[in-house]
Each structure stands twice: as structure tokens, then as C-alpha cells.
N, CA, C and O atoms as a MOPAC input file, in Angstrom:
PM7 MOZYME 1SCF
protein

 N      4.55700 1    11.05300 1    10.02600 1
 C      3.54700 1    11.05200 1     8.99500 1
 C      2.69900 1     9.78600 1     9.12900 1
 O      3.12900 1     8.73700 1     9.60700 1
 N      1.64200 1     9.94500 1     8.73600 1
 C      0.43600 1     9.12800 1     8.81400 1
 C      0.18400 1     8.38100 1     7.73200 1
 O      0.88000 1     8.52000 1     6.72700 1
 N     -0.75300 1     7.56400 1     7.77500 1
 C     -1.41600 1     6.71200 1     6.44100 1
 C     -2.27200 1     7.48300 1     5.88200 1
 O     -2.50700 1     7.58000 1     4.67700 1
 N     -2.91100 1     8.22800 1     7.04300 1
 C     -4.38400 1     9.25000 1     6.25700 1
 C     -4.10800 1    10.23800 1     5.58800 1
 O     -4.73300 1    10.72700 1     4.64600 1
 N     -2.44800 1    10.79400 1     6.41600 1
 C     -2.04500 1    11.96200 1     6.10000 1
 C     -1.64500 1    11.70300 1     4.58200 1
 O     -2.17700 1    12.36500 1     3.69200 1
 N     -0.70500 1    10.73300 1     4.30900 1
 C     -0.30800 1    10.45300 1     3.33300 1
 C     -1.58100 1     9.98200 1     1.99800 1
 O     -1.47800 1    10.18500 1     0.78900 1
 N     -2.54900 1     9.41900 1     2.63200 1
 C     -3.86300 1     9.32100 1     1.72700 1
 C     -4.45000 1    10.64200 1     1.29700 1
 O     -5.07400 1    10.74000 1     0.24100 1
 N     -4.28000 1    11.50800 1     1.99400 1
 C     -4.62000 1    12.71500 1     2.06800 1
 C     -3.90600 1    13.77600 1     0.86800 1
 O     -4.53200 1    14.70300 1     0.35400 1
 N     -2.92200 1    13.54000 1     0.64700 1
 C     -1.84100 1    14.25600 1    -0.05200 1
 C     -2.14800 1    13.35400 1    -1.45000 1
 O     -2.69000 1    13.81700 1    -2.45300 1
 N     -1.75600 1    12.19300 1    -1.31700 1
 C     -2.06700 1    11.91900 1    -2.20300 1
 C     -3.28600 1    12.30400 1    -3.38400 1
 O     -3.14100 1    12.82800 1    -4.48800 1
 N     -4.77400 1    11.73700 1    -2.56200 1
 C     -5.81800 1    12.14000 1    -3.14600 1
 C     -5.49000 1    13.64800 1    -3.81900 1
 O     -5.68500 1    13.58900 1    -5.03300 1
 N     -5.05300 1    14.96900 1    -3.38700 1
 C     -4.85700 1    16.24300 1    -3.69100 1
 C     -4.05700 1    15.84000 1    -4.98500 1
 O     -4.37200 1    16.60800 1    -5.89400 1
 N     -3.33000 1    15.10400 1    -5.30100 1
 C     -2.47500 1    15.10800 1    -6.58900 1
 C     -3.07100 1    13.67200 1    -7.46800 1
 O     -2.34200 1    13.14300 1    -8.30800 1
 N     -4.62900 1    13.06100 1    -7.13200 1
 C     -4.59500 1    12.19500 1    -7.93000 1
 C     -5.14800 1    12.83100 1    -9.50900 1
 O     -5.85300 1    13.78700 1    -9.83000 1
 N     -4.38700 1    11.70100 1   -10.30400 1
 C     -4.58600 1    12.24000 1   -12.06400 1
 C     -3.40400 1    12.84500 1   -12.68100 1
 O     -3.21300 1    12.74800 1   -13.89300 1
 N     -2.31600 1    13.68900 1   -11.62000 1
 C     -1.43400 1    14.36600 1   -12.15900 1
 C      0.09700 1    13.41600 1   -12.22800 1
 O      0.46600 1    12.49000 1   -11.50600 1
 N      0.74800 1    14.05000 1   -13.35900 1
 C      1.95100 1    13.35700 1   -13.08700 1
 C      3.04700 1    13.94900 1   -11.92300 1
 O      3.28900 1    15.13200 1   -11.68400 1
 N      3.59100 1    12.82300 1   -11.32100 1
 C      4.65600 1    12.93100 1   -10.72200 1
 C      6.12500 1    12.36600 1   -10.54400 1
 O      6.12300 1    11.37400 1   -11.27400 1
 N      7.16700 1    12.44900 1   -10.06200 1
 C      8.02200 1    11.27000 1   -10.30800 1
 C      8.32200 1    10.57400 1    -8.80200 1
 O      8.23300 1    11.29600 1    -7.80900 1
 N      8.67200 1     9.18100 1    -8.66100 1
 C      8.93100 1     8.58400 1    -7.92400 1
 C     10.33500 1     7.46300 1    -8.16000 1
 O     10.69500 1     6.65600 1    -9.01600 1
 N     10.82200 1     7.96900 1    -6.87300 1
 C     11.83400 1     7.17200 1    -6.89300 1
 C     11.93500 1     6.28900 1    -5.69600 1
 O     11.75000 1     6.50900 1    -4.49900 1
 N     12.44200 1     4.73400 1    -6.67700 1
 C     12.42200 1     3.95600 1    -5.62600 1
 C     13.41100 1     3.14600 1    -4.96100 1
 O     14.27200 1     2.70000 1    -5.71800 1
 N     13.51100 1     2.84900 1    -3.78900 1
 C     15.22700 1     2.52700 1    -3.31800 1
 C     14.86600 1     1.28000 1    -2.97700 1
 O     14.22100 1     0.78900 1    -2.05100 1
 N     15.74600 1     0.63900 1    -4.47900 1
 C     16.01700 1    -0.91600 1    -4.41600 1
 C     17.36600 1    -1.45200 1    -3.40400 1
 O     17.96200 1    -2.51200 1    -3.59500 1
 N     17.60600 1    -0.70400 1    -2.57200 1
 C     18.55000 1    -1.31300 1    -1.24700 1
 C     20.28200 1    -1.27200 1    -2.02200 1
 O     20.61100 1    -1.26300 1    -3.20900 1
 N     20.89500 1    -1.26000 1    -1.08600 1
 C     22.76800 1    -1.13200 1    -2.01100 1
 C     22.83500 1    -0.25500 1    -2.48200 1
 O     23.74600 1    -0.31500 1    -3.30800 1
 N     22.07400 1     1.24100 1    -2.46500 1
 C     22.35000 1     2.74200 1    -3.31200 1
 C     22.02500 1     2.17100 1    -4.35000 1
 O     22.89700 1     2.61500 1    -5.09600 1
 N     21.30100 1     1.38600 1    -5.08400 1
 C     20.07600 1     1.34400 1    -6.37300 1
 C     18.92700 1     2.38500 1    -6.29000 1
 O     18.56600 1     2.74900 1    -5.17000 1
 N     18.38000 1     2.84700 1    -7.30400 1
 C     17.27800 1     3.73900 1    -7.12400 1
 C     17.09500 1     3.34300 1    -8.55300 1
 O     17.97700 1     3.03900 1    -9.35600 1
 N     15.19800 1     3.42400 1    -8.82300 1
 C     14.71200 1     3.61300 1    -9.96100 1
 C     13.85000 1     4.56500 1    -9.91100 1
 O     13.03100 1     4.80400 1    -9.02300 1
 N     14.10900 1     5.27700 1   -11.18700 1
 C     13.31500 1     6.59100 1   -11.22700 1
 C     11.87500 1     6.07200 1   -12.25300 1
 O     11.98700 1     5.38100 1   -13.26500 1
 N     10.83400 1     6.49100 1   -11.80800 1
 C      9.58000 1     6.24800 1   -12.79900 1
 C      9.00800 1     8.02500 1   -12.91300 1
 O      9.31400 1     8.81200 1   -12.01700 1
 N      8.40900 1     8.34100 1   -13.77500 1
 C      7.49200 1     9.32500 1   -13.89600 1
 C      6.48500 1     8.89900 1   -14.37900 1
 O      6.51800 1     8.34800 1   -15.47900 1
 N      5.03300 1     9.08500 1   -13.49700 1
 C      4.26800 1     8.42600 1   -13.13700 1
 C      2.92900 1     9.58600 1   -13.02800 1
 O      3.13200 1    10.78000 1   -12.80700 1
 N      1.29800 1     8.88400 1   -13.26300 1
 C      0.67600 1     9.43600 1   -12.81800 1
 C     -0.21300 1     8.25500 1   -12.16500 1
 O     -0.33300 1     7.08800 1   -12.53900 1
 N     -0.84900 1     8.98600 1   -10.97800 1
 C     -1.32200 1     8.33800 1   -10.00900 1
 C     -2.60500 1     8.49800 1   -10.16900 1
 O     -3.28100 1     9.51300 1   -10.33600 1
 N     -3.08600 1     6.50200 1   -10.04700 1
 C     -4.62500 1     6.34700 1   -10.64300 1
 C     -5.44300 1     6.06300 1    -9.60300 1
 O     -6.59700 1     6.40400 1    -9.86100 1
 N     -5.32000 1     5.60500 1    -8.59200 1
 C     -6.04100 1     4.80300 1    -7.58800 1
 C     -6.18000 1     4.80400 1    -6.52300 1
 O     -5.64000 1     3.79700 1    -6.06400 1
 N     -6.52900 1     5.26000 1    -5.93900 1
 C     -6.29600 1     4.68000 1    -4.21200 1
 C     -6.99500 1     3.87600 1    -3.55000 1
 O     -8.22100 1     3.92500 1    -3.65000 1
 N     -6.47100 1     3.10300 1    -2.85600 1
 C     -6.97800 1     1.78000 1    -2.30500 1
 C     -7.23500 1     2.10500 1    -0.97800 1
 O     -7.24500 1     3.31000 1    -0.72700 1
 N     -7.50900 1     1.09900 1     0.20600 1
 C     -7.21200 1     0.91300 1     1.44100 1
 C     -5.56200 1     1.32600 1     2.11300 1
 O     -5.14300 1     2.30200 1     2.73500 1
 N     -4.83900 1    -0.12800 1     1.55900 1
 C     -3.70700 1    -0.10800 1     1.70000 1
 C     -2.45400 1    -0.11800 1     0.57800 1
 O     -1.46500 1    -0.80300 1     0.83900 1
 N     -2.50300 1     0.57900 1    -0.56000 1
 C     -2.30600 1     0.68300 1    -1.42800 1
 C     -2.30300 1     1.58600 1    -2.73300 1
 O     -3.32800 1     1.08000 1    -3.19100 1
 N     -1.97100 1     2.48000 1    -3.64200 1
 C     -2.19700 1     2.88200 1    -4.35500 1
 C     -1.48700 1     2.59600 1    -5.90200 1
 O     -0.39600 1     2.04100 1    -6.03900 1
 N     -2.30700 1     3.07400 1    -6.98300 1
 C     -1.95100 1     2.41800 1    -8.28400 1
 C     -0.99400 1     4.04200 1    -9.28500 1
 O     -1.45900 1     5.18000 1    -9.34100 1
 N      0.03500 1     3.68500 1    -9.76900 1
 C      0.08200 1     4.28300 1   -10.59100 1
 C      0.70200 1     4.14600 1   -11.85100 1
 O      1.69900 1     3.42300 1   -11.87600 1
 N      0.27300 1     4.77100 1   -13.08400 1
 C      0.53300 1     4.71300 1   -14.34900 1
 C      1.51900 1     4.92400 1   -15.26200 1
 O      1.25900 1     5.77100 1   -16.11600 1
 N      2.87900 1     4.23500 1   -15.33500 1
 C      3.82300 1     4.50800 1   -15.46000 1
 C      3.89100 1     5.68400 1   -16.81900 1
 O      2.87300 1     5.55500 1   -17.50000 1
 N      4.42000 1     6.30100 1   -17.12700 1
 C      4.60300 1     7.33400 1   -18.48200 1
 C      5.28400 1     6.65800 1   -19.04800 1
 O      6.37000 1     6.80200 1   -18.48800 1
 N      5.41500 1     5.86800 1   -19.94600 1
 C      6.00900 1     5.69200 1   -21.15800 1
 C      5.27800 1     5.32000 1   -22.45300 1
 O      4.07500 1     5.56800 1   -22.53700 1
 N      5.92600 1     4.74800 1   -23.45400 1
 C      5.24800 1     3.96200 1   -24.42400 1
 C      4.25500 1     3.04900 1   -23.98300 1
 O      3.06500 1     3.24200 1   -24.23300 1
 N      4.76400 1     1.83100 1   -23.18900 1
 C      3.60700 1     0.80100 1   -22.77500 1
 C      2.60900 1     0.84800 1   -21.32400 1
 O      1.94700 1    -0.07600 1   -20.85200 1
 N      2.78600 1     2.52600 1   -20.71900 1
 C      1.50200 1     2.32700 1   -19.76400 1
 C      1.64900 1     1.22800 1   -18.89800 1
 O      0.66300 1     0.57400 1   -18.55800 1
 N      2.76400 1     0.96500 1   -18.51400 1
 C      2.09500 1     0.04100 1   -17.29600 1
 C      1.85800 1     0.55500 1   -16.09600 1
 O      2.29500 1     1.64800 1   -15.73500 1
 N      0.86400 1    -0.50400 1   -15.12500 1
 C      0.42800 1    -0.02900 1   -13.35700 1
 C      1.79100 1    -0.75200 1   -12.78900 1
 O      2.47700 1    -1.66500 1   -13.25000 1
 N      1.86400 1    -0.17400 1   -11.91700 1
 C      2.49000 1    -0.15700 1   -10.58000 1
 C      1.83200 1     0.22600 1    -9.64900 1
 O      1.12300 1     1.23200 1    -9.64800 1
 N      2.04300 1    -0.75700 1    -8.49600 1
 C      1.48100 1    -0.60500 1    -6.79100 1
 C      2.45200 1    -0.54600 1    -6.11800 1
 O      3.44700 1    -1.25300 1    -6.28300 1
 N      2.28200 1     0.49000 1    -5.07200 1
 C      3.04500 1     0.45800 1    -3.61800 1
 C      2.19000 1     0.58900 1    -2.82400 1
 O      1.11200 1     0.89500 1    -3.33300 1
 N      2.19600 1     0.44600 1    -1.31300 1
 C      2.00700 1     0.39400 1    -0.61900 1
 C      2.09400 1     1.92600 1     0.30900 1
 O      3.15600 1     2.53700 1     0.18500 1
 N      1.29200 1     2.39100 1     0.98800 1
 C      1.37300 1     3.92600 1     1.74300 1
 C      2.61000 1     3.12700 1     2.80200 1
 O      3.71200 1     3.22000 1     2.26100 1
 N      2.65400 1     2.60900 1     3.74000 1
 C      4.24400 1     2.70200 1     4.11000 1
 C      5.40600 1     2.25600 1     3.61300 1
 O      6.49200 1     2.20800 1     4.19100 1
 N      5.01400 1     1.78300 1     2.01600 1
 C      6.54600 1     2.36700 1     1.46500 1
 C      6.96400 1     3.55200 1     1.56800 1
 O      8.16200 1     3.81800 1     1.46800 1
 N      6.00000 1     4.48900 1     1.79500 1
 C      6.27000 1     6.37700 1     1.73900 1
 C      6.48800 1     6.28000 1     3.26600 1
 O      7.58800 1     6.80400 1     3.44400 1
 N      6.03200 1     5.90300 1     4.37400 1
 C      6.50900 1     6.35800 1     5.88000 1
 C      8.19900 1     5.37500 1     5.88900 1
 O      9.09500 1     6.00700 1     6.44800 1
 N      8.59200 1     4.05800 1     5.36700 1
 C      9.72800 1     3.50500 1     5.46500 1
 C     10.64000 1     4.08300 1     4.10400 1
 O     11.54600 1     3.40100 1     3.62400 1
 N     10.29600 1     5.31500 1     3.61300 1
 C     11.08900 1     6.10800 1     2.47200 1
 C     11.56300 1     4.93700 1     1.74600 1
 O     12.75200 1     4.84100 1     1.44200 1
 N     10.83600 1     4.17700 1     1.49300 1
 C     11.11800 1     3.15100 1     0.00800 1
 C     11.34200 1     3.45400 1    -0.77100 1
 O     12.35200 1     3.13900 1    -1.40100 1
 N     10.03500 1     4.62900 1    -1.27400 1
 C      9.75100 1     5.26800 1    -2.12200 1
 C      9.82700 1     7.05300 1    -1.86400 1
 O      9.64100 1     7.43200 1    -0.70800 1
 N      9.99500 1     7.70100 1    -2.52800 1
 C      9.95400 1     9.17900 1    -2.28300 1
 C      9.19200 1     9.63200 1    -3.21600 1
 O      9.57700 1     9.18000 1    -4.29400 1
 N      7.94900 1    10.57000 1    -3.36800 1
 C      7.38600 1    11.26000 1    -4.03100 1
 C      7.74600 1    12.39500 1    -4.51600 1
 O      7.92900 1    13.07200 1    -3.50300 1
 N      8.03500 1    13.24300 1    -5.68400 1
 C      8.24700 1    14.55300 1    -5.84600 1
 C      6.78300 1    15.14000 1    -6.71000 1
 O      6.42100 1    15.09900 1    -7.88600 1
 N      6.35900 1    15.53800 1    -5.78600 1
 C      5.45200 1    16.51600 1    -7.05000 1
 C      5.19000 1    17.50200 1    -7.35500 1
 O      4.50300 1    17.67500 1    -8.36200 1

């Protein structure tokens, strides 16, 4: 998988919610459900779902080094 490819997919699901999980290393994982606001160069923003709305950034090869996993 690609950066474009992955820019690519992305863009198709920007605005909607999705969930992402992220692997904090030692079998940790945090789950966010999220909608995705931004796309950058090297980077994209998204909007966490809860009460306080916060952004979060990753990076597109957190998704090629499965940092992160997308479900949408």
C-alpha cells in the first residue's frame, strides 16, 4: 500500500465517522471513534467523538507500519 493509495481512501471517507485503533507497543491498543477532518501532505487530522472534541494527528505511514488500523 501506498501514501496516495492510502490518501486516496481516505479522502472517500472524509467527514464520516470511523474507529481507529492504535498500537501503543506491549499488546496496548487504544480505541478512538473518530471522524476524519483533514488531510494534509504528510498527515491527517481527526476529530475525536466524545464530549470534548479533541484533534488528533497521525501520520499516513502510521497506516503502512499498522500503528494504526482503520475500520470503516
Amino acid at each position: 500500500m501506498t501514501i496516495e493509495k492510502i490518501k486516496k481512501e481516505l479522502n472517500n471517507h472524509l467527514g464520516q465517522n470511523v474507529k481507529i485503533k492504535y498500537n501503543l507497543g506491549r499488546n496496548k491498543f487504544e480505541e478512538y471513534d473518530v471522524t476524519i477532518k483533514e488531510l494534509y501532505n504528510h498527515v491527517f487530522i481527526v476529530q475525536l467523538n466524545n464530549n470534548n472534541n479533541q484533534l488528533k494527528a497521525f501520520s499516513y505511514s502510521d497506516i503502512i507500519t499498522k500503528t494504526i488500523r482503520i475500520n470503516y
